[in-house]
N, C-alpha and C positions, 0 to 999 in steps of 0.2 A: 450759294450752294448749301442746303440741308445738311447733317451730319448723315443724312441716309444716305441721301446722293451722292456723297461723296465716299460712302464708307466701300471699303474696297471686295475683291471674291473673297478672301480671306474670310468675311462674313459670315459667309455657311459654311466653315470652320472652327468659329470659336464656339470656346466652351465646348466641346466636342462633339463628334457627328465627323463630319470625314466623308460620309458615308455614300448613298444614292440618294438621292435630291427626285422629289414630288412634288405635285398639285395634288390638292385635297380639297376639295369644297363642303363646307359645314355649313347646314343650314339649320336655324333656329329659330325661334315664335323673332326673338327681338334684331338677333344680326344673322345675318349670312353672309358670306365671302368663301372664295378661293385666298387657300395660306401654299404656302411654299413648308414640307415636311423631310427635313433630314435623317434619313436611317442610321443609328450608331453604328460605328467598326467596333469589333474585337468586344473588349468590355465596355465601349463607351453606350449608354443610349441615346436610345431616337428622341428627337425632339422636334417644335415646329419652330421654325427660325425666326426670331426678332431680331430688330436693329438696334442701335444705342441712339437716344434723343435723346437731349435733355436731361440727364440724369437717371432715365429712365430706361426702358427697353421697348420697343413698339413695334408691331406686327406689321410687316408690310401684307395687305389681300389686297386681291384684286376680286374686279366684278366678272372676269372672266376669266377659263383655262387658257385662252390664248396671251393674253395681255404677263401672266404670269411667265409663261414659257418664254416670253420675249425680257421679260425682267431679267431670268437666270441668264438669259444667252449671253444679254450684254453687260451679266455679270460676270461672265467664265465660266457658269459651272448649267449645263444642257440638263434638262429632266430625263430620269430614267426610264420613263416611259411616256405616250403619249395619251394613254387614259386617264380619267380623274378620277378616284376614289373619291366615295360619298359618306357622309356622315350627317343623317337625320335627325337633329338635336330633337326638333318636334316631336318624336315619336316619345324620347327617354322623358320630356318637359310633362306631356301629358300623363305619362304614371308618374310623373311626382307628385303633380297635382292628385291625382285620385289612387295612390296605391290600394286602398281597398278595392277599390271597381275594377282594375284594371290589374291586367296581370303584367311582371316585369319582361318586358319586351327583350330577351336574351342576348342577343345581335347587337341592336342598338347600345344596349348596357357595355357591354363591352368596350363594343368600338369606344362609346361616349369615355370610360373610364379612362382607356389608351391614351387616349388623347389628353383629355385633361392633364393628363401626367406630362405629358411631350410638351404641351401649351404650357404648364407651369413649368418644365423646367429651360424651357427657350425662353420664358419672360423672367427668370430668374427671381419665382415667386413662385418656388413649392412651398413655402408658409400659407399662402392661398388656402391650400389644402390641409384638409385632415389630417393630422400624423397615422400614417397605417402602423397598426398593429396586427396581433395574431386575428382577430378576428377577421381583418379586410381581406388576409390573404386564406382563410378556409373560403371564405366569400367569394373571392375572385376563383379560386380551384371551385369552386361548386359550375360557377355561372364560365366559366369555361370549358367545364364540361359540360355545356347545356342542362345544368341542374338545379338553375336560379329555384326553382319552388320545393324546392328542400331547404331553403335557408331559414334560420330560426328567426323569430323578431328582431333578437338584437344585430344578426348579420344583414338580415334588410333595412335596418334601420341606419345599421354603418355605409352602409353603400349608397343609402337617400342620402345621407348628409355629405358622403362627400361627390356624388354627382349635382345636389343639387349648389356645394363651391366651386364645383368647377361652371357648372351653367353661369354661374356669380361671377367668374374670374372673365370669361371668354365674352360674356357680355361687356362687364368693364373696363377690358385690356385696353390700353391704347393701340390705336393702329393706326395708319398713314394710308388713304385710298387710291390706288393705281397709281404708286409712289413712280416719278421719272428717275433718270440716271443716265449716266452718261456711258455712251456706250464710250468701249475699248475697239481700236482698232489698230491694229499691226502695234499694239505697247503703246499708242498716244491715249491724250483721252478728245475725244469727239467734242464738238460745240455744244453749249450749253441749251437747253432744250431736245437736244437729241435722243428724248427716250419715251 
């Protein structure tokens, strides 16, 4: 047994989160996967859930929302919903590549940022990223308010570098694909291959 598969529902509990448990599918030029994304309670934030391997912490995705939704059940903890939120990495990859030619895709930017944030702090690797300063957060108020092209060079420029670490982190994260486990039943644990 893997330290994933054995790791228990407490799981999408540590390091905090508590919260509503999702499917989110992010797709990108180099990966795509469905992640398992926990909403923070109270002051805690959201983040997307990793496991402990090795030393390390590793993303379980799946290649589908179904395959996901059976991972939490026979984890204990049911998704809060039965739609999948999307997350277009493609769209935000291509204005990095040509921010002159292209204009910053607003939406995508966002979401993209969110996440990376949730992504590094579930793989316990906000060093990943940029250290935000005052400039990321007029940046973030701008492009929140749908105002991304009112930002000055240096706010576009803080925003490239830290979407284009997070493209960097979520490409090289470790992850485990359509990780098994052992389902729970009435408090035993089920036969090994059972997931």
């Amino acid at each position: 047994m893997t330290e994933i598969e054995g790791d228990g529902p407490d799981a999408f509990r540590r390091g905090g989160g508590g919260g509503r448990l999702y499917a989110y599918r992010v797709r990108g030029r180099e990966r795509g996967a469905v992640v398992l994304w926990l909403g923070g309670r109270g002051d805690t934030p959201d983040r997307v859930v990793a496991l402990p391997a090795a030393g390390h912490r590793c993303l379980p995705v799946f290649a589908t929302a179904r395959r996901a939704r059976t991972y939490a059940d026979r984890r204990g903890r049911g998704l809060a919903a039965h739609e999948v939120g999307l997350l277009d990495l493609t769209r935000v990859q291509r204005w990095l590549d040509d921010p002159v030619g292209r204009a910053a895709p607003p939406g995508a930017v966002l979401e993209a940022w969110n996440f990376f944030e949730d992504l590094a702090r579930g793989l316990g690797a906000v060093d990943r990223l940029p250290r935000q300063e005052a400039i990321h957060d007029g940046a973030y108020e701008e492009l929140f308010a749908g105002e991304c092209s009112t930002w000055t060079p240096a706010e576009e420029g803080a925003v490239r570098g830290l979407l284009a670490a997070g493209v960097e982190l979520w490409n090289s994260c470790p992850v485990v694909v359509n990780p098994r486990t052992r389902a729970v039943v009435r408090g035993a644990a089920a036969a090994p291959g059972a997931g």
